[in-house]
Each structure stands twice: as C-alpha cells, then as structure tokens.
N, C-alpha and C positions, 0 to 999 in steps of 0.2 A: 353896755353889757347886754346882751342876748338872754331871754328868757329860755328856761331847759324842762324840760318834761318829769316830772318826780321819778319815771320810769329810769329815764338816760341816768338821771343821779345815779338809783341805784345798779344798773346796769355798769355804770362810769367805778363804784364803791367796787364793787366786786371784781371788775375783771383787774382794778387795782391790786385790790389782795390775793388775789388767785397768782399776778404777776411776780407779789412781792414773797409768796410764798416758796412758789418754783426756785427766785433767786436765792434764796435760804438755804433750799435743801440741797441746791447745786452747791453751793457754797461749804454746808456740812460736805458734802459726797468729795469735793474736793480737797478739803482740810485729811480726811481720811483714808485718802485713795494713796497707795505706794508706790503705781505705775506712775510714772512722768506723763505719758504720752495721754490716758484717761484725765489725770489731773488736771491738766491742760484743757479737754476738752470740756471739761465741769464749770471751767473757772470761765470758761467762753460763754459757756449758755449761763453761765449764771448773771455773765455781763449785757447778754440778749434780754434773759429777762428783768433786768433791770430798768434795761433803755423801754421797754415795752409798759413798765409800770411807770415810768418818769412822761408817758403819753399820757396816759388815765391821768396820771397827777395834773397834768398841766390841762388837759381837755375838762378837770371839775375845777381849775383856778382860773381860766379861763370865763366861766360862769358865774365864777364868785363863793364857788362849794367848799368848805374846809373839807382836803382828804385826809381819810383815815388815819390814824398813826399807823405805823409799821409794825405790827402787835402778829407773832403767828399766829394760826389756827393751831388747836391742839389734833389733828390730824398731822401738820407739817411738826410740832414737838413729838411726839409721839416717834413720828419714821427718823428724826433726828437724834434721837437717844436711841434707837434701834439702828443707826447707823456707825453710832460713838462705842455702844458694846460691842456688836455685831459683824459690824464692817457693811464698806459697800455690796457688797456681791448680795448679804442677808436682802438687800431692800431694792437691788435695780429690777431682778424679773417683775416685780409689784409695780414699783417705777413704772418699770416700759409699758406696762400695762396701759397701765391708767394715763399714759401720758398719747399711749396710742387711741385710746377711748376720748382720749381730749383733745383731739385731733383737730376736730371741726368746730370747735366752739365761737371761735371767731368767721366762722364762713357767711352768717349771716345778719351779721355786725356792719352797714354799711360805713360805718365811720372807723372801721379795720384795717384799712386798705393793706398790704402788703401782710400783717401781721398773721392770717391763717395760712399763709407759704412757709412760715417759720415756725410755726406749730408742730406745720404736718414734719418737716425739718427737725424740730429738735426729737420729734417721736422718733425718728428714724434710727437720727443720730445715741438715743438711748438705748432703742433696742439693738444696736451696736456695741454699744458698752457691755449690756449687759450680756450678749454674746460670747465677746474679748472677757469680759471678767469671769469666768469659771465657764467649763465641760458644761454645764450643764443649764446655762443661759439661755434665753429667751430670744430670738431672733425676730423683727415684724413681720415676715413671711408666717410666721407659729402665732403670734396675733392676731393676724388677720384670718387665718384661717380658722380661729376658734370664735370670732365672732358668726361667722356663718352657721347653719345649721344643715346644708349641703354636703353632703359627703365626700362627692367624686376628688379623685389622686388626693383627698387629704390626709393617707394614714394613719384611718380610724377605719379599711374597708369592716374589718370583721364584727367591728363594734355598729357598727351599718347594717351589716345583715342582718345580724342578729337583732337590734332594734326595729329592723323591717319583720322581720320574718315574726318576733313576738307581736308586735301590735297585728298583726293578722290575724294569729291563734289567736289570743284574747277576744278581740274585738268579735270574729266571729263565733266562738265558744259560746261567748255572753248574749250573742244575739243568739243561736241557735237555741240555748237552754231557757232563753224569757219565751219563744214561741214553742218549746215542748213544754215548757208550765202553764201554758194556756191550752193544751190537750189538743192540739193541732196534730193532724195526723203527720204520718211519714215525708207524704211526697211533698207537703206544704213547705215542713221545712226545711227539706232540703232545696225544693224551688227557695225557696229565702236563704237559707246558705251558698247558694249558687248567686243569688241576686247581690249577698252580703261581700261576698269574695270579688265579683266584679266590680260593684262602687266603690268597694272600700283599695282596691286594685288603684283601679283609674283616679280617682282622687288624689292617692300620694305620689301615683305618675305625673300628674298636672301639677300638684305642691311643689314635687322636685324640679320637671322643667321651669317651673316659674322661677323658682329658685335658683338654679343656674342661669339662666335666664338674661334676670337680674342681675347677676354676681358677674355675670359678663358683659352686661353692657354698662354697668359701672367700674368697671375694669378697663375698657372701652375707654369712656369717656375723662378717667383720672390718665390716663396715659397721653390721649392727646391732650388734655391739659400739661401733662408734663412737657410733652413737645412741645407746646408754646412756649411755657418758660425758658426750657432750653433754648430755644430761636430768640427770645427777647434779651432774657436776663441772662445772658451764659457765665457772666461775671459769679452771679451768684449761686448757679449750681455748679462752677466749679468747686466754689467753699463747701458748700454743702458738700460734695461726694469727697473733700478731702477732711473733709471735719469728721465722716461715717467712718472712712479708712483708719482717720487717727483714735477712733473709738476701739476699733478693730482691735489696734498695738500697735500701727508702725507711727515710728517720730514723725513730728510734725513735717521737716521735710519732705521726706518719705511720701509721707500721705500728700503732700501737695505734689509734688511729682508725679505722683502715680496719677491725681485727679487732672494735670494738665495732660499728662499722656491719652487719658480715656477723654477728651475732651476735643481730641483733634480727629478723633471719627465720632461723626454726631450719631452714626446708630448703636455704635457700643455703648456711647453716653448714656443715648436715653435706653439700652436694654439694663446699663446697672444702676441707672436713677431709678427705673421702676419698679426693678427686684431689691435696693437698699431702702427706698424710701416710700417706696407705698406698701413694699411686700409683697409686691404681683407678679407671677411669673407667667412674661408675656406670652411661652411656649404654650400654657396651659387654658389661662382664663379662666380658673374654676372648672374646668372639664366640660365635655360635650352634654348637653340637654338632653339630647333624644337618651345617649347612653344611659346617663344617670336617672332618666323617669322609666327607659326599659326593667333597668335594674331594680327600681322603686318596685315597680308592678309585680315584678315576679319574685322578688322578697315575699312581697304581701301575699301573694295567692297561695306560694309555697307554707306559710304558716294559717292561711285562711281553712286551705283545703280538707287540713288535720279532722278538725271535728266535724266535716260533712260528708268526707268516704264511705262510715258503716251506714249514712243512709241510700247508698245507692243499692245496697242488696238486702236490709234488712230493716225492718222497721218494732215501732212498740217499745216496750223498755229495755230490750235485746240493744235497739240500735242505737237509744239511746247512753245504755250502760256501757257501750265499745266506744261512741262518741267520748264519753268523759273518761274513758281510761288511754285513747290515744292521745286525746291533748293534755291529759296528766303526764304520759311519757313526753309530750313535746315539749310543754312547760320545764320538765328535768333536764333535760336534754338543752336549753335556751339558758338554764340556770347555770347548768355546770360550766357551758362556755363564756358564761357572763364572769366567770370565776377568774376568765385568764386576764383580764384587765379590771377586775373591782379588787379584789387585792382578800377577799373573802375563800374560804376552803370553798372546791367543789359541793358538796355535801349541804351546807350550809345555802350558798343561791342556789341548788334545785331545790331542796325545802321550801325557802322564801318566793320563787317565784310559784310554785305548786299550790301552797297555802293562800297567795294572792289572786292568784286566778282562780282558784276552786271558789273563793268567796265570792270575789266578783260575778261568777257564771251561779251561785248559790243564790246572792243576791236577785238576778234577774228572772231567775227561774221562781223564786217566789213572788216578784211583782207579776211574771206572766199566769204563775195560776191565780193570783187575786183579780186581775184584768179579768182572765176568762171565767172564772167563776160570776164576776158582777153583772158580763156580758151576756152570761146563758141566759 
C-alpha cells in the first residue's frame, strides 16, 4: 500500500463530498421536476456525479483512508428544502451559477483525468435547464458574461457608459478640488486637470484592451480545446450536446437525433458545442479591443472634462465655483440615468450620486489646503 500525502487525503475528502453533494441535489431536482424530458436529465447527472464520487471513494480505499460517510453539507440541505417548497425553477438559475463558477475545479487535479470535461458538461447542461425551465432562466452564454467586467456586445452598453463617464467626473472633480485646496492657481490646475483626464483616459483604455484582450484569447484557446474533443472523443460530445437539447425540452429521442444530425457537419458541431457549452459566441469573442478601449477612453474624458472647462477662461473662486456646479449638474444628470437600471426613483440617484461626490471632492479639498498650508 502506497503512502499519500495529508494534502491528497484532504483534497481526496472533499472533492468526495462536493461529488456526493451534486448527486443529492440532482437527485432532489429530479424527485421534483414534472417535465419528463429535465427529469431525465437530473437523474443522468445525478448518476455522473455519483460514478465521480465512487473515484475519490475508491482513490482513499485504495490508500487505506476510511471515506466520509455520505452526510450533506447544509448548503446542499438548505437548496434541497428550497427545492421541495419552491420547486426547481426557485433554485436552477443559483444552480447554474455556481455550477458554471465550478467549472474548473478539477482542471488542475492531475489525478482527474477526464473528470473537468464533465464539469464543464454538466454546467452547460444546467444552464440549459435552467433556460427550458421558465421565461426567465439563466443561459451560460448570461454566465459567462457576467463573470467578466468588459463591457463590449454584452448588453449593459448604457450601464458602461455611464460607469465610464462617472469615474471620469469624480476621479477628476476630486483631483481638481485637492489641488485648489492647496491654493494653486488657475492655470496649474487645470494643466493637472488636462494631465488628470489624459492618464485617467489611457488607463482604462489599456484596462479594457487587456481585458478584451484576454476574454479572447481565452475564448480562443477553450474552443480549440473544444475541437480536439470533438476530433477525439466525438462519442461523447455527441451525449453531451444531446443531453444540453434534452435540458432544452425535447425528449430524449428527439434530443439525440437532433445531436447525431449536428454531429455530421463538424463545424456546426463545434459552433453549437461552443455557444451551449462554454457560452462563447464564436461570432463575437467578447468584442473588438481597440473598439472597446476607444470606447473606454472617451467615456472617461467625456466625464473628466466636466470639472476642467471653467478653468479655460476663468480662474479664482469664479472658476472654481462653475467647476463644482457643472459636475454637480453631471453628477445629477449620471444619477438620474443610473435610475433606469438601479430600480431606485430618478430623484433619489441624482441626490445619492451628488451627495457622494460633493463629499469625496470636499474631502480632497481639505487634505489639499492642510498639504498646502504645512507646505508654505
């Protein structure tokens, strides 16, 4: 008998219970689900993740480790009584979540082998259920794109702008009023408002290309991973894309029909393996880089510029008291529109953003006259 590392135990303990968990809540999700066709698809992966925990069992009896009893987590009670009142639909968009967020857990588990293809798999396959189970479902395409913090074609443009366009205002409000609290004249600061609007510009240009960047060359790289599976194992991404269908609604038939048919042109294949099961639409890759850090840039400057205008023709507490009442109107103006998706009255975010930036730029203005005072 091989000696094991105390790590691999508890590494070995846990992805046991994590296994024996999943097969649980499939198993509730199945007991409660009235479609046939879901049903089915519950009681599958419930049978996946069982064979997946019957590994860890036999990988710590192997070494001589007693495994765990079979004891849920009160996370896995908890979504199970919320699935017995509630029903399935209450608990798959959370589900596909967290099942899409556990995607990769096994990816760097060398003693895995096969077992992170079937993760990424049954995430797919969830956020198909939970798709098929009500209007108003969770798709992993809407997963994956709320992990990102890139904007481009992910419809949030407006909620983009306007997060662009306020950190501009702000950022440069608050710089502009810490160097008028230090008794710097006119033209300084608006040279430093001009310098403030440029970095702070270019910065979130560079943020967002990297960003895209990334989001696409990981995009990239999981799809030809897909096309190797597909070239290797096409046994089992035909299951796979008939297991997603049968999450969809169509019977099981059905869904397997449908997956042999998309199965005999390999590039349909791999365009609906990677838009069901990674969630990437190969059209797009997360949008163009250059587009979205042009976009970035000129967000920002458009809300930078607000509080440095009155110093191009006026200077003194003139240019300063025009400065704090245009980005007062900008701050209202950034509130009210934040109104069409916070779910708050207009009235209420211009208040709340006005009140927050005034303090912030309040605050900075009195560290910059204690700087300049200590200075003289």
């Amino acid at each position: 008998m091989t000696q094991i590392h105390k790590s691999d135990v508890k590494r070995f303990r846990a992805n046991l219970r994590d296994e024996l968990d999943g097969a649980a809540l499939y198993e509730e999700l199945a007991a409660a689900e009235p479609n046939p066709g879901r049903r089915d698809v519950f009681r599958q992966l419930a049978q996946a993740e069982r064979e997946h925990a019957e590994l860890w069992r036999s990988k710590l009896h192997a070494h001589g480790v007693r495994a765990p009893a079979a004891k849920p987590s009160f996370k896995t009670k908890t979504l199970r009584l919320l699935i017995r009142r509630f029903g399935p639909r209450f608990v798959l968009p959370a589900l596909a979540a967290a099942e899409f967020a556990d995607r990769n857990k096994y990816a760097n588990q060398p003693d895995s082998a096969g077992l992170s293809a079937d993760e990424h798999s049954h995430a797919a396959v969830v956020a198909a259920a939970a798709q098929g189970g009500h209007p108003g479902g969770v798709t992993g395409a809407e997963i994956a794109r709320a992990e990102s913090w890139h904007r481009g074609a992910s419809g949030n443009d407006l909620r983009a702008a306007v997060l662009g366009a306020n950190d501009g205002l702000v950022s440069n409000f608050c710089l502009l009023m810490g160097v008028a609290g230090a008794g710097s004249s006119s033209k300084v600061i608006l040279l430093t408002g001009l310098a403030g609007l440029i970095a702070g510009a270019c910065s979130m240009a560079l943020g967002e290309w990297l960003s895209v960047t990334n989001a696409r060359e990981l995009a990239q790289t999981q799809i030809a991973r897909e096309a190797e599976e597909l070239e290797h194992t096409p046994e089992a991404e035909q299951r796979e894309l008939a297991l997603i269908y049968q999450a969809k609604g169509l019977d099981k038939e059905e869904a397997h029909r449908v997956a042999e048919q998309l199965m005999r042109n390999h590039d349909k294949a791999l365009d609906t393996l990677t838009r069901e099961e990674l969630g990437i639409d190969p059209d797009e890759l997360g949008g163009n880089p250059w587009s979205a850090a042009g976009t970035s840039f000129g967000l920002f400057a458009l809300g930078a510029i607000f509080p440095a205008v009155p110093f191009f023709w006026s200077h003194g507490l003139a240019a300063i008291a025009t400065s704090v009442g245009l980005s007062v109107l900008g701050l209202a103006v950034i509130g009210v529109v934040t109104s069409l998706f916070n779910g708050r009255t207009p009235w209420f975010s211009a208040a709340r953003q006005v009140v927050i930036g005034c303090i912030a730029a309040a605050f900075t203005y009195g560290v910059g006259a204690l700087l300049g005072v200590s200075m003289s």
